[in-house]
N, C-alpha and C positions, 0 to 999 in steps of 0.2 A: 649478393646484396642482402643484408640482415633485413629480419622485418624492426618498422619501426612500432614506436611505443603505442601509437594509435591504434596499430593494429593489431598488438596483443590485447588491447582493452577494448576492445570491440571484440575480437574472438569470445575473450572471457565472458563479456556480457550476453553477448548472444545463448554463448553455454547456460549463464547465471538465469535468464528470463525463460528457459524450457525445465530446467529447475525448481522455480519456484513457483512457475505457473502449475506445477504438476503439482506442488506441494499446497495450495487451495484444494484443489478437489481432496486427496487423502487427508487433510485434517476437516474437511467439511463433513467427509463419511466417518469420520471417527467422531467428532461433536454429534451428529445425527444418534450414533449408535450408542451413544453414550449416553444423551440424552434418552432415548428410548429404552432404554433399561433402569435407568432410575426415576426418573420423571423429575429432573430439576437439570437444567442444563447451563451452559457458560453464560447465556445471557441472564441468568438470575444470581446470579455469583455462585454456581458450581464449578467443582472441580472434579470432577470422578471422570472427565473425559481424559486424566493424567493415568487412567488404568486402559484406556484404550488403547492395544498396538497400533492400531492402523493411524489413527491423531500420532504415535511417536515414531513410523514410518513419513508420513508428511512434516513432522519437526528434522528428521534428519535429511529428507529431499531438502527441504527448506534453508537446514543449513549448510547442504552441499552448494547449493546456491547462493547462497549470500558469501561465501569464503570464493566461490569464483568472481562476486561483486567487489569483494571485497579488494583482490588485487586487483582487480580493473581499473579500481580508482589510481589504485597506485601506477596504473600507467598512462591513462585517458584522464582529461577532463569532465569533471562530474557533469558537465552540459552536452557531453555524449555518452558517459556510460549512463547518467538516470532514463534519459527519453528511450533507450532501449528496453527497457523495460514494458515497456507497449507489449510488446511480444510475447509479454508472461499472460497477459489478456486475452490472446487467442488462445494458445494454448488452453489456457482455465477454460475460456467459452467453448472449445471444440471438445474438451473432457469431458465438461459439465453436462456437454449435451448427450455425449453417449453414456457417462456413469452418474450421473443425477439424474434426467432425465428431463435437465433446467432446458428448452427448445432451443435452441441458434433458428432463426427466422432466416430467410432466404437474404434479406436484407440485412440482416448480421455478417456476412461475407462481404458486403462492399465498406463495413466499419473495417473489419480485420484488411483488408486491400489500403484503406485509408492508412491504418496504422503505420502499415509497410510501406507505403509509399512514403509517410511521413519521416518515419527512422532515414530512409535512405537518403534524405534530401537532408536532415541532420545529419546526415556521419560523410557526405561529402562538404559541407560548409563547417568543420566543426575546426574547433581552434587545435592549434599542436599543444601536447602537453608542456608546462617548464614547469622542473622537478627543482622545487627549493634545495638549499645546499644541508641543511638539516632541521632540525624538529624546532629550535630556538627562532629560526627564521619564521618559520608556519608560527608558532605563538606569538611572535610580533605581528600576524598580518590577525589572529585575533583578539587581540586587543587595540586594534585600533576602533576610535569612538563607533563606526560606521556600522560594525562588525557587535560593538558590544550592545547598541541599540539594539537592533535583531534579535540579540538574545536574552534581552529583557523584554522586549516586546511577544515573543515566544513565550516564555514561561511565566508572565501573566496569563496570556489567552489561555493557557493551557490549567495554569490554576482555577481560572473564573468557567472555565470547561468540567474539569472533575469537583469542583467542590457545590460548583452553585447551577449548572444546565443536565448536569449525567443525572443527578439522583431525579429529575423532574419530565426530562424528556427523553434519557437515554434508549429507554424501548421502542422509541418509535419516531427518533428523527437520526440517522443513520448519521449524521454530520457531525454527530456530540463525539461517539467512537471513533472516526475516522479523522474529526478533525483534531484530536488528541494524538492517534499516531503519525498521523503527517506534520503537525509540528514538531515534532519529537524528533521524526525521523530526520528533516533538513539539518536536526543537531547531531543525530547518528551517523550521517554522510561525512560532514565533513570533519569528524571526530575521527569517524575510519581511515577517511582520506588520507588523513595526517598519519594515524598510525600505520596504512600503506605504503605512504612513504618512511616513514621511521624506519621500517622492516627491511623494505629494498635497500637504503642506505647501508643499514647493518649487513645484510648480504652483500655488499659490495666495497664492505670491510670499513665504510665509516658508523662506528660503534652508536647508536642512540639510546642506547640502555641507561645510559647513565644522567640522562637528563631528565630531572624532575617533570616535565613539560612532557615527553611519554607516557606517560602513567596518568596523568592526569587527565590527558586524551582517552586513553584508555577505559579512565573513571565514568566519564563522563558516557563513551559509546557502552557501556554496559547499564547504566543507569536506563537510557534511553533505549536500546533492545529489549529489557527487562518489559517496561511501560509500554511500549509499541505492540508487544507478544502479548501482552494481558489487555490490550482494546483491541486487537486487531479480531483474540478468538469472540471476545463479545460483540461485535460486528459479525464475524463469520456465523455463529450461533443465532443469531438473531434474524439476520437478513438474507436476502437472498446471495449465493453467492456471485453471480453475474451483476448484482447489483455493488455489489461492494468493493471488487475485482479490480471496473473500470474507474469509479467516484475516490479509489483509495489511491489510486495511480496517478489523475489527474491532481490532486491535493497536492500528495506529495511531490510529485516529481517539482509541480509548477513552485516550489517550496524552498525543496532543495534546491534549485536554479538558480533561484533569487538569493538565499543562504551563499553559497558556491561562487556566483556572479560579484557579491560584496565582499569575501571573503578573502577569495583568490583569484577576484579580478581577471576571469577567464577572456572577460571581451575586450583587455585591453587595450592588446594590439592586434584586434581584428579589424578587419575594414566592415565600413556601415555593410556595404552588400551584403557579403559574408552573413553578419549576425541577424541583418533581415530576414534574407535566406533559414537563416535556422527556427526562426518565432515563427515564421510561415508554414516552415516541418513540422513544428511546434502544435502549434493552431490543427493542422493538419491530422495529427494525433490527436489529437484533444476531442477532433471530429469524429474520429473514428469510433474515439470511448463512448462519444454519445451516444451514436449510430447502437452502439452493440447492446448501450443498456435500452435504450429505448424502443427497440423491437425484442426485448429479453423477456420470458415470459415471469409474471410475479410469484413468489412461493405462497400456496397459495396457506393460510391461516388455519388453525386447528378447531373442528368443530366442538370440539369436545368440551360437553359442560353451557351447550348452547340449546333449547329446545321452545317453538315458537308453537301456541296455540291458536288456531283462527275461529273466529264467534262468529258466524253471519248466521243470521235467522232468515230464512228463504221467505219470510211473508214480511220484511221489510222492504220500503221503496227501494227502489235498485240507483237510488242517486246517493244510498247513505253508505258510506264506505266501512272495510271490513274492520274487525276491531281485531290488534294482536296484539298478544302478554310473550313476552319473551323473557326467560330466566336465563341469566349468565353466571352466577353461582351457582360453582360444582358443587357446593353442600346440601344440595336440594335432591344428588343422583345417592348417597350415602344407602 
């Protein structure tokens, strides 16, 4: 008995989320060290972390990773291979805590259990895949109105995100950066998807090179890696990474679903149970995430350039409270 399609895209994924959960921590220790030798780092708009091996060790985990996602799609429905993804979350959190030294709390183990429990309860309710007959068929399913909403709705948010909330809040509300890559990405998914499938077709001798609608797919999932790679390191730079791990995962995945679900109509011939069944695995995960960020300990902030003076005069009433000057300008340490 051959395995079927579901099951090589689930293998794949499995593989894909020990990949890229590995590839957070080595680009997180290459940001840090990069940052620590010049003293300007990706969340200020530096680039010198492109001289660090150890950041282009975690871009090549990264991308071993994503090219095993990438044919996953091409065999599973993106409503089982994204939730698998969970799994790149443990992994980062159990790394983080022996090579960061970011804590996994005791209670962070019953998030990673949720997770897995949740995957599993998705990948047995999860839909079979049906592989369009080629790339022409997939561009008629996006452009239909349903599909094109979406993606005008997307790339508004995403304009009104970097042009008018990133220069104002990006340092310090984590949702600005991640909420840029996760719409991006539900457009990277099913961009790949398509040219996952284009690729398998052409391996099994029906040709899709020749179809303008290719390349176009193509266009567009590089545009979108491009953009996701350049918010994700200012996120990772910025924030903690067990913060950003779980919150980048829930966005997106909950993203691409809904992208995926409209697009290619994954639940269309499922039965209600079924798809309950999987929002509950769903939901399930999503618990898990939070579980993990919220016993995750905070990174904690740079002292440096901060120094506070306390004035009490010992012969004032002890009901008059102390007075302090605190300097935050480093030009004061010159």
């Amino acid at each position: 008995m051959g395995v079927s399609d579901n099951s090589t895209g689930l293998l794949l994924a499995v593989l894909s989320s020990g990949f890229i959960g590995t590839s957070f921590i080595l680009k997180k220790k290459g940001l840090k060290r990069a940052a620590a030798s010049t003293g300007f780092g990706a969340g200020h708009g530096g680039y010198t972390y492109l001289q660090e091996p150890l950041w282009w060790a975690g871009m090549i985990t990264m991308i071993v990773g994503e090219a095993a996602n990438f044919v996953a799609y091409a065999y599973a429905p993106a409503v089982l291979v994204t939730p698998l993804g969970a799994l790149s979350i443990i992994v980062s959190a159990v790394l983080a805590h022996f090579l960061l030294k970011e804590r996994l709390k005791r209670l962070g183990v019953l998030g990673c259990v949720s997770c897995i429990v949740g995957s599993i309860v998705i990948v047995i309710h999860a839909p079979s895949e049906h592989t369009p007959n080629s790339v022409q068929e997939i561009w008629n399913l996006a452009i239909e109105p349903a599909f094109l909403i979406y993606v005008a709705a997307t790339l508004s948010l995403v304009a009104a995100l970097v042009m008018h909330f990133e220069p104002r809040h990006g340092q310090t509300n984590i949702l600005i950066y991640l909420g840029i890559c996760s719409l991006m990405g539900s457009l990277t998914v099913v961009s790949i998807k398509a040219i996952g499938i284009a690729v398998k077709l052409t391996l099994e001798g029906i040709s899709q090179i020749s179809y303008p609608q290719t390349w176009v797919f193509v266009t567009v999932a590089v545009l979108c890696v491009i953009t996701q790679l350049n918010y994700l390191n200012k996120a990772l730079d910025t924030f903690n990474t067990a913060i950003v791990s779980p919150i980048y995962y829930v966005m997106f995945t909950s993203l691409t679903i809904i992208a995926s679900v409209i697009m290619f109509k994954d639940w269309k011939d499922q039965k209600a149970s079924d798809i309950v069944s999987e929002i509950c695995g769903f939901i399930t995960v999503l618990s898990g995430t939070i579980i993990l960020h919220s016993t995750r300990e905070q990174e904690p902030s740079s002292p440096t350039g901060n120094v506070t003076w306390y004035d009490q005069n010992p012969i004032k009433s002890v009901e008059e409270d102390e007075h302090l000057i605190t300097v935050h300008n480093s030009d004061y340490f010159d």
